[in-house]
C-alpha positions as CSV (number, residue, x, y, z in Angstrom):
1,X,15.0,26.8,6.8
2,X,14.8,23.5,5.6
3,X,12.5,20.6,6.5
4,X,12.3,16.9,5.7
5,X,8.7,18.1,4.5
6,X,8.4,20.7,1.5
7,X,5.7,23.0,1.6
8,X,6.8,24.5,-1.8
9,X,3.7,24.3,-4.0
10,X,1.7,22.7,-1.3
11,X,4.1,19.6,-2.3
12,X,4.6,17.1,0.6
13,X,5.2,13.2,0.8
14,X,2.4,11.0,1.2
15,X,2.8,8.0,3.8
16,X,0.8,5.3,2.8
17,X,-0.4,2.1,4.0
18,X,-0.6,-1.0,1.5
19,X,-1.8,-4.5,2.2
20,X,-0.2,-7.6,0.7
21,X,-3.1,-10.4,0.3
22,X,-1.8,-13.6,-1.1
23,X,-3.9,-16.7,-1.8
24,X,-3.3,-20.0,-3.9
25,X,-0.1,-18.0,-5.3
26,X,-2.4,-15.1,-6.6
27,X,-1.7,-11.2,-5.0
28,X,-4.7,-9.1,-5.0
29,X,-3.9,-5.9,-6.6
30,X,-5.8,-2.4,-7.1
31,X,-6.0,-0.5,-10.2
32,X,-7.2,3.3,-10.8
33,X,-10.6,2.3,-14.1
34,X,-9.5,5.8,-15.3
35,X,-5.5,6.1,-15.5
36,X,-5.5,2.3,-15.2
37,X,-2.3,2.8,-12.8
38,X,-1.7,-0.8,-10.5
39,X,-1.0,-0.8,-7.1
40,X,-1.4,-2.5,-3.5
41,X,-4.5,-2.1,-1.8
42,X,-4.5,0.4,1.0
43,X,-4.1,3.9,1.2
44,X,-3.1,7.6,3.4
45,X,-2.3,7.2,6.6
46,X,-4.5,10.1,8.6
47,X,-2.1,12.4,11.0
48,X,-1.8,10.7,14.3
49,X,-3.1,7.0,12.9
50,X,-1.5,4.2,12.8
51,X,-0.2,2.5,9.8
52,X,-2.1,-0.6,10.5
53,X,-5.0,1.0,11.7
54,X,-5.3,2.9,8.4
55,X,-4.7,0.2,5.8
56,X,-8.0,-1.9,7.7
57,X,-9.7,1.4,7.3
58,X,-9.1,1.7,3.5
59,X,-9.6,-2.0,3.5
60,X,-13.1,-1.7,5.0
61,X,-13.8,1.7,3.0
62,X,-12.7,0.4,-0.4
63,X,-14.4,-3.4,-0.5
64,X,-16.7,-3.0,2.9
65,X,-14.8,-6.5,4.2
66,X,-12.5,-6.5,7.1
67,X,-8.6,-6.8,6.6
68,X,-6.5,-8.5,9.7
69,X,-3.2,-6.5,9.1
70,X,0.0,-8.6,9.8
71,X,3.7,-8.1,10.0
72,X,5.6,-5.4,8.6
73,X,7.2,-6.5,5.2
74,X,9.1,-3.5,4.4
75,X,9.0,0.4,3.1
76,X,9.5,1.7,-0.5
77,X,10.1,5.5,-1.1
78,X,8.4,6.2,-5.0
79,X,9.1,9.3,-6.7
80,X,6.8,9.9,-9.9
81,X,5.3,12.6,-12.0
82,X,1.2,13.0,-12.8
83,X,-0.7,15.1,-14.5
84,X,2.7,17.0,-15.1
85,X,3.1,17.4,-11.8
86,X,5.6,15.4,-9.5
87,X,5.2,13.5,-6.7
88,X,6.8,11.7,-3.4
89,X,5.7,9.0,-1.3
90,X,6.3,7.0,1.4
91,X,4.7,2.9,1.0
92,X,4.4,1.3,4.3
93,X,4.2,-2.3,2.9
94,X,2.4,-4.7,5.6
95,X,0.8,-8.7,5.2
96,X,-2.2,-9.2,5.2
97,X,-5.2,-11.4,5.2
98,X,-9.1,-11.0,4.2
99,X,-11.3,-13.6,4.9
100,X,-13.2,-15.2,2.3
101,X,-11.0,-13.9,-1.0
102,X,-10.3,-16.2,-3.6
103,X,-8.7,-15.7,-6.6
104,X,-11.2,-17.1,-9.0
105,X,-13.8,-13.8,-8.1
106,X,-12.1,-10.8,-7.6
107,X,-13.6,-8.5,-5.0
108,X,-16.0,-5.7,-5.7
109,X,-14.9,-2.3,-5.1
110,X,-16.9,0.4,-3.1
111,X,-15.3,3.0,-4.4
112,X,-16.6,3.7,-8.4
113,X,-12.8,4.5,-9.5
114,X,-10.7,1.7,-8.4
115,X,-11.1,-2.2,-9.2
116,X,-9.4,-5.5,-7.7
117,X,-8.0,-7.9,-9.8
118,X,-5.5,-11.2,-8.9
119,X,-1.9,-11.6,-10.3
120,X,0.1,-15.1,-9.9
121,X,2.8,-13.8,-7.4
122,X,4.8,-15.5,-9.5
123,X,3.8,-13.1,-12.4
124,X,4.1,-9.6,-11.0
125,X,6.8,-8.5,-13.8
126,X,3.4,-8.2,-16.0
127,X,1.5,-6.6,-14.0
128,X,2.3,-3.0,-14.2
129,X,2.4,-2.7,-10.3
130,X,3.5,0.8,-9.2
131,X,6.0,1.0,-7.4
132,X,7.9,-1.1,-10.1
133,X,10.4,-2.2,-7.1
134,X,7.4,-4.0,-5.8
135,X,7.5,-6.2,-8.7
136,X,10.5,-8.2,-8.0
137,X,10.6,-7.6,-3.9
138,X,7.4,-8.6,-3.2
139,X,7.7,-12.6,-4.2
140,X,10.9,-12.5,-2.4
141,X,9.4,-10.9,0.5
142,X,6.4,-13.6,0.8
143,X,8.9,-16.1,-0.2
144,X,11.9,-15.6,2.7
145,X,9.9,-14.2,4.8
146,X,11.7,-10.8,5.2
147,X,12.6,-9.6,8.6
148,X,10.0,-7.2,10.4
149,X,12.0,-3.9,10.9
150,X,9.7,-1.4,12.0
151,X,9.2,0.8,15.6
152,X,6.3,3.2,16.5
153,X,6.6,6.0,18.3
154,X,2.8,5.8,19.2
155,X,1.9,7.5,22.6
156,X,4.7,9.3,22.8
157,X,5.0,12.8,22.7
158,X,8.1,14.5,21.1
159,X,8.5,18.2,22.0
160,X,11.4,20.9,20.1
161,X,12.7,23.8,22.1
């Protein structure tokens, strides 16, 4: 039988949750100290929680501040191999705003193996942000204003058979 979910290897595809923080042109971005990989803040979205709920929780875990979580800018699927071993998953991709950022002191992290650093929006191509897609949607996105196209199912119940 097949599944939209593969339990082959233990592999599944991660839904995740990422932020978009823009001030004085400058995106906050993440990046891993050790594999120095670049990314949107944010992260997993827990069974049963809600996107935006999660992404202020890994907002408040990760610098200890509190995120107001804004419209929906749009999803990216990202398919990629690490440590040899690949991997799928789902980027919820939301606007967002933290009070009292700035780029000129990037924030500290909570978390020993990640770090915050700015990037002109207008500069992303440099950046090494994963998903690469990100790197040219996401100034377009901030930019026009892309339309909000996202529905939850939350508090409902769907039942098979």
């Amino acid at each position: 039988m097949k599944t939209g979910l593969s339990a082959e290897k233990g592999r599944c595809i991660e839904t995740l949750a990422r932020g978009v923080c823009v001030v004085e042109g400058h995106v906050l971005l993440c990046r891993g100290r050790k594999a120095g990989n670049v990314y949107l803040p944010g992260g997993h979205v827990d069974f049963g929680e809600r996107a935006v709920r999660a992404l202020a929780r890994e907002i408040r875990e990760e610098m200890g501040l509190t995120a107001r979580v804004g419209r929906f800018l749009g999803c990216v699927e990202h398919a990629f191999v690490q440590h040899g071993e690949p991997h799928a998953e789902i980027n919820l991709v939301f606007a967002m705003t933290v009070r009292g950022l700035a780029p000129d002191r990037p924030p500290v992290s909570r978390e020993g193996w990640i770090e915050f650093l700015w990037q002109p929006l207008d500069r992303l191509t440099r950046s090494g942000l994963e998903p690469s897609v990100l790197r040219g949607r996401l100034p377009e996105w901030c930019r026009n204003g892309a339309p909000s196209h996202f529905a939850s199912t939350r508090g409902a119940v769907w039942v098979s058979g």
